[in-house]
Each structure stands twice: as C-alpha cells, then as structure tokens.
TIVEXSE-475490 format. One record per residue (C-alpha): residue in three letters; x, z, y. Coordinates in steps of 0.2 Angstrom, whole numbers, plus 5000, padded with zeros to 4 digits. Each point is the difference from the previous one (the first is absolute). Example, Ala and Ser with C-alpha at 12.3 -4.5 7.8 and 13.67 -1.06 7.14 Angstrom:
2
ALA506250394978/SER500649975017/
//
This chain:
298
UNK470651194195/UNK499850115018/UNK499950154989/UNK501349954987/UNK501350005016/UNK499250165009/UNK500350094983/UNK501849964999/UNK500250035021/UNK499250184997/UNK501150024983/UNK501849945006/UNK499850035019/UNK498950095010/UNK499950164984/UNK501650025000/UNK501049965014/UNK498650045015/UNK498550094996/UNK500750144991/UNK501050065014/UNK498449975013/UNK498650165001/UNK498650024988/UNK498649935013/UNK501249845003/UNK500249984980/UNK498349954995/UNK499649824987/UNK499149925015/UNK501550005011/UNK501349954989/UNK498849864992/UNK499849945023/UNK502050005000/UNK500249914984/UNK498749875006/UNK500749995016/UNK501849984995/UNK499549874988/UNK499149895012/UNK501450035013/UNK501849994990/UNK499249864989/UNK499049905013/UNK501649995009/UNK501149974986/UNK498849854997/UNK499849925018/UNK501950015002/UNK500449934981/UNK498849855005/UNK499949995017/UNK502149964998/UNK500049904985/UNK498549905011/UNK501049985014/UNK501749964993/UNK499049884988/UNK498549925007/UNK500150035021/UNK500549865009/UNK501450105011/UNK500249855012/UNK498450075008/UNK501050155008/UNK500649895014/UNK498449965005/UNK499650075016/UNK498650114996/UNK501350094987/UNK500350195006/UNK501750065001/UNK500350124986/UNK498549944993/UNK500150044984/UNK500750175001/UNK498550035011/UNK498849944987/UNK500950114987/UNK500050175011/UNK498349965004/UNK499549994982/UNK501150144994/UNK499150125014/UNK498449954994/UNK499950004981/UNK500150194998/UNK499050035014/UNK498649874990/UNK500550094985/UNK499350165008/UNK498249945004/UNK499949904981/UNK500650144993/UNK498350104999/UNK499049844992/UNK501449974987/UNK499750164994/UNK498249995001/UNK500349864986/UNK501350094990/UNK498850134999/UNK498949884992/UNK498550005016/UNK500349805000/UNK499349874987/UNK501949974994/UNK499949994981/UNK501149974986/UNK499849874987/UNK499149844999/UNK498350025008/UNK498449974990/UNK500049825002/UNK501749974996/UNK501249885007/UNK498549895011/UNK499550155008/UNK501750065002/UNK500349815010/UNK498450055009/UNK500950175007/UNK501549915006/UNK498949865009/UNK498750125007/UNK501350115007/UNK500949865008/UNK498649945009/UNK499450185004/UNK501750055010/UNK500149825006/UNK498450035009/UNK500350175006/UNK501849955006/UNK499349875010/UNK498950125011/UNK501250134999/UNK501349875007/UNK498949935013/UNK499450185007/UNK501950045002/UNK500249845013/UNK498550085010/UNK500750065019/UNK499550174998/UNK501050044985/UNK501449864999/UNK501250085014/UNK500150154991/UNK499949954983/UNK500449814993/UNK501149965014/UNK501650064993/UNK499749864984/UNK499949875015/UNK501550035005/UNK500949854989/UNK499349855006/UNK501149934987/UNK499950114986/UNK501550034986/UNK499250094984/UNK500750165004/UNK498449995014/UNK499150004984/UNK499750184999/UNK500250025019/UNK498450095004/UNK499750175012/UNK499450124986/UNK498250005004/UNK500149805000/UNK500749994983/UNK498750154994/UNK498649915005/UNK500449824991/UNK500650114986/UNK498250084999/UNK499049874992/UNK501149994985/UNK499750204996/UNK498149995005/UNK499949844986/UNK500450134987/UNK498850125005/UNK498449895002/UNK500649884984/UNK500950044984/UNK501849924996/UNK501250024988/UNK501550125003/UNK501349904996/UNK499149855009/UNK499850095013/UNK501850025003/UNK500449844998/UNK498949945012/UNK500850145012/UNK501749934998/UNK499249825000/UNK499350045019/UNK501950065006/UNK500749824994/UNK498649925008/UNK500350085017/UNK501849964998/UNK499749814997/UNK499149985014/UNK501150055011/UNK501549904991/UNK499949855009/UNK499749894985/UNK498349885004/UNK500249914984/UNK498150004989/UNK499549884990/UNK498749895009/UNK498650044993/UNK500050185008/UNK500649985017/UNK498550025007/UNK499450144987/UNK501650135000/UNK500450095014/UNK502149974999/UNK501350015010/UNK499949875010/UNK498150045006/UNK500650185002/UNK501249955010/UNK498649915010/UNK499350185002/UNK501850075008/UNK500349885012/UNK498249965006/UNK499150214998/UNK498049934998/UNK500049924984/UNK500749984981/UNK499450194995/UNK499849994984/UNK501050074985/UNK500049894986/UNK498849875005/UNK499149905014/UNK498450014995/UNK499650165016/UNK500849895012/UNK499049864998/UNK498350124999/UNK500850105015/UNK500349855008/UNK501950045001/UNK500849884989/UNK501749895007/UNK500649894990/UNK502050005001/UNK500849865008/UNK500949924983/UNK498050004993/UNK499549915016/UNK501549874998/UNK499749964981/UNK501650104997/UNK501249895005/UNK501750055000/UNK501250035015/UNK501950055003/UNK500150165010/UNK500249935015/UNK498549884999/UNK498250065001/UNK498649924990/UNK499249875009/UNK498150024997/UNK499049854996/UNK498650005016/UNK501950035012/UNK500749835005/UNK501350095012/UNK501749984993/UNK500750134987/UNK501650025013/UNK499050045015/UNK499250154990/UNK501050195000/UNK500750054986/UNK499350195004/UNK498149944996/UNK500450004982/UNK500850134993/UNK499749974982/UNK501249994985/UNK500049814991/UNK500649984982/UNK499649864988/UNK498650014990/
//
C-alpha cells in the first residue's frame, strides 16, 4: 500500500514539480522515496487526527468539562499547535524505518499467510499484546525524573484532556510509543493491508481515550485500559500506563481503578460527584473538582 502511494507521490509530484528543477546529487530514488514517506505520514497523519480528533470532540466529548478548573485557557488551540509542531517533526525520525519496510527488510507480506485465516487472527492478537507490552515500558520510562521534564511533560500539560491532546506528544515522545508498532513488523510477519489497518486502528484508539467517554461493557472494566482509567493516568502521573489493556499495571504494580469502577458506575449530574460505597460523608460536602469525568447513560 506504502509503495502503491510513494509511486504516485514520485509520479505526480516530486518528478515533475520539484526534483527536476533541484541538482543531480539532490535528485537521487532514495531521496525522493524519504520525502514521499515523509509527506505521507505528515500531510496524512494530520488530515487523520484533525478529521477524528473534531468529529470526537464535537461528537463524543462531554464539553461541560472545559469549566473545570483544571481546564487550560486556550486549551485546545494549544493541544492542536502542539500536535501540529510535532507530527512532521515524528514523521522525520519514522521516516527511515518506513522505508526500511517499503524496501521490503521487514516481515510485512502480502496475502493470506500459510496458515490462513487462524494464523492471520494469531498476527493480529500477537501484535497487540507485543506493542501493549512494550508501550507500557516505554510509557513508564518516560514518567522517570531524569527524562519526564524534558520529554513527557508537554503531554501533561492537560490534566483534563479534550481528544485533540490525543496526538499531543514532543516528537521524541510520540517516536518512542510509536516504535514498538514498526519493531512488531520486523521481529514477526503481518499482512500488509492488516498491518495498516491496525495502524489506523492505534490513532482511533488514542483518540478514544482521550474522549472523555468511560462507558464499557462490564465485563472489561477492569481488562481495557479506556478512557476513564486513562484519565486516572493524567490527573494522578504514577499509574494507568498501559495502552490498550491493564494487564502491565496490575504486574507493574501501577494499576488505578477509576472512580465510576470503584462506585459500581453509578450515575451523577454534573454537579454531583459519585458517592463511593466505603464514604459515608455526604455527596454535598464533596467538591465537584475531584471528579472530572464525563457521565452518560449506559
């Protein structure tokens, strides 16, 4: 697929309109294919987080949580600059393994593997347990003193998070929890067109859980890593790192369950907080600002 677009880049746009009118040394396949890659991950990636970062947050965000107190003035402005600064500057550093797999030096194939459609299942399974793990690592080295001032801070900023903090990341941040996706394909075969799925798959996800929306069925409240426990993470720094599930937490001894899994998932107006079933104080006699979460019918 990579290739399919890099062709047509080099074709229609970089041939003909740049690199013909540049000197022979700066005119060479290798370059052009770097630009291609790179404009593709940059103009699409963020054509993508502003497509469904806005149809999120129109759609799915609670807005009453920007009067909270812990909402930042200009906030979401700030979350988009921050994301538009970073994206091409990511693009840059991905840029070199992407074309490392469009020049086939990765286990990407094409086609149903050997084993068909079970083994195809088992590619999807193994690679979301593979960059789970990873992530979580990844995640929890970033909180570390020496490198979260410099590094993972920025993400922190939004205590309250709107999904257009999704993608919020200083490039080396976002880099880094993007590696384990690339290094999967390299260490494990996948199918092509799964393989961009899954890609486009991993944007959503970061979006939703940063969407404020903390409904799950019950039966994976304590299993999926959502919204609401990732808004656990946000609020409280040391806990909740995982990406799509809480199996690391509860190994690294990091898991928070969040508030509406402690109260049974009761429902409250927005000016009410939950009222947790081992708290006899009255609901009235709690601040609103302890809870910022987002409550909708099941």
């Amino acid at each position: 697929m990579v290739d399919v677009v890099v062709d047509l880049l080099n074709t229609h746009l970089w041939e003909p309109q740049i690199f013909n009118k540049l000197p022979s040394a700066l005119n060479s396949p290798y370059i052009r294919d770097f630009w291609c890659v790179w404009f593709l991950v940059s103009i699409g990636g963020g054509i993508m987080y502003l497509t469904f970062s806005t149809l999120s947050y129109q759609f799915i965000f609670d807005k009453s949580q920007e009067k909270h107190n812990l909402f930042l003035k200009n906030q979401k402005r700030r979350e988009v600059a921050l994301c538009m600064w970073s994206i091409p500057l990511m693009g840059i550093a991905t840029t070199p393994i992407m074309m490392l797999e469009l020049y086939g030096y990765s286990k990407i194939h094409s086609g149903l593997p050997s084993g068909g459609i079970p083994h195809l299942i088992f590619e999807i399974i193994t690679f979301v347990l593979f960059t789970d793990c990873l992530i979580y690592w990844i995640h929890r080295g970033l909180h570390h003193r020496w490198v979260y001032a410099y590094i993972h801070k920025p993400h922190h900023l939004w205590k309250v998070p709107t999904p257009y903090a999704s993608h919020a990341f200083h490039p080396i941040d976002g880099y880094m929890q993007a590696l384990p996706y690339h290094l999967y394909v390299f260490m494990f075969p996948l199918n092509n067109w799964v393989y961009l799925a899954l890609f486009i798959f991993v944007n959503f996800w970061t979006i939703s859980i940063h969407d404020g929306d903390y409904r799950l069925p019950a039966l994976f409240n304590t299993i999926v890593n959502g919204a609401a426990h990732h808004t656990e993470h946000h609020l409280k720094f040391t806990c909740n790192y995982g990406q799509f599930f809480t199996l690391w937490d509860k190994i690294g001894g990091s898991y928070i369950p969040p508030a509406e899994e402690e109260a049974n998932h009761k429902e409250v107006k927005e000016v009410e907080i939950i009222q947790l079933k081992n708290i006899e104080e009255p609901i009235s006699q709690v601040k609103k600002e302890e809870v910022p979460r987002r409550h909708k019918e099941e």
